[in-house]
C-alpha positions, 0 to 999 in steps of 0.5 A: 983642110976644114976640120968638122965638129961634133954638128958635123959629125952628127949631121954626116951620121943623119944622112948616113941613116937617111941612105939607108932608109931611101935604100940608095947605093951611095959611097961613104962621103965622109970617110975624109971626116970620120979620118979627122976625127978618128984622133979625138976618139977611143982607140977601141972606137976609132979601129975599123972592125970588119966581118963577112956574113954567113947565113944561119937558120937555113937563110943565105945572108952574104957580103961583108960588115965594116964597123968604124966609129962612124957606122955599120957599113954593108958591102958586097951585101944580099939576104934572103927576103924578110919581112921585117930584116934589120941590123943589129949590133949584138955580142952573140946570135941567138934572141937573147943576143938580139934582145940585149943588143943596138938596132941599127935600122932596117935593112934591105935584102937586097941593095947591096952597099948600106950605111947605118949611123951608130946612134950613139952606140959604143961599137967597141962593146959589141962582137958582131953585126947580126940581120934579124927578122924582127916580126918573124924573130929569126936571125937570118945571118951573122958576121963576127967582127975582128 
């Protein structure tokens, strides 16, 4: 088996953003490569992390959130419409939370399998994975990750 370097890595991270953005339900393609390189990370990093969504605020957020070093992946995954819904990576679920957290990029409410690249992001320093209206500032669900 080929091992993947860094470029690699970064490239498997560029598309897992430009599947997210085309809202195209696709499999992860690089669970192979993120597996390989799982050895030359932090454990705390390395670890896969996951959580299932519970809407707050009165807004229905379901499906679940898997973080591993290589990204945030949704599964199972719907929201109420927003205008404006991205996810976030946070240590807590008000505005505060939000403000001091990673944005991951913008979600869709309603596809139901998305990958978000880490974008250098330290996954391990962040407790859950939060979808927020950025224009109307409400969080509309949360999954705490264990």
């Amino acid at each position: 088996m080929r091992k993947i370097g860094f470029a690699g890595v970064a490239l498997i991270a560029v598309s897992f953003a430009l599947t997210a953005c085309s809202g195209s339900d696709s499999k992860d393609s690089s669970s192979k490569a993120a597996a390989s390189m799982s050895a030359s990370q932090p454990a705390a990093r390395a670890a896969d992390r996951t959580g299932m969504f519970a809407g707050l605020n009165g807004k229905k957020v379901v499906g679940s959130a898997q973080v591993s070093g290589s990204g945030v992946m949704l599964s199972g995954f719907s929201s109420d419409e927003g205008p404006d819904l991205h996810v976030y990576l946070t240590n807590g679920t008000d505005e505060a939370a939000v403000s001091a957290g990673k944005q991951l990029g913008a979600v869709k409410y309603d596809a139901k399998s998305q990958t978000f690249a880490l974008n250098g992001a330290d996954a391990s320093a962040y407790s859950t994975v939060v979808i927020h209206c950025d224009k109307a500032k409400a969080v509309f669900g949360a999954a705490k990750l264990s």
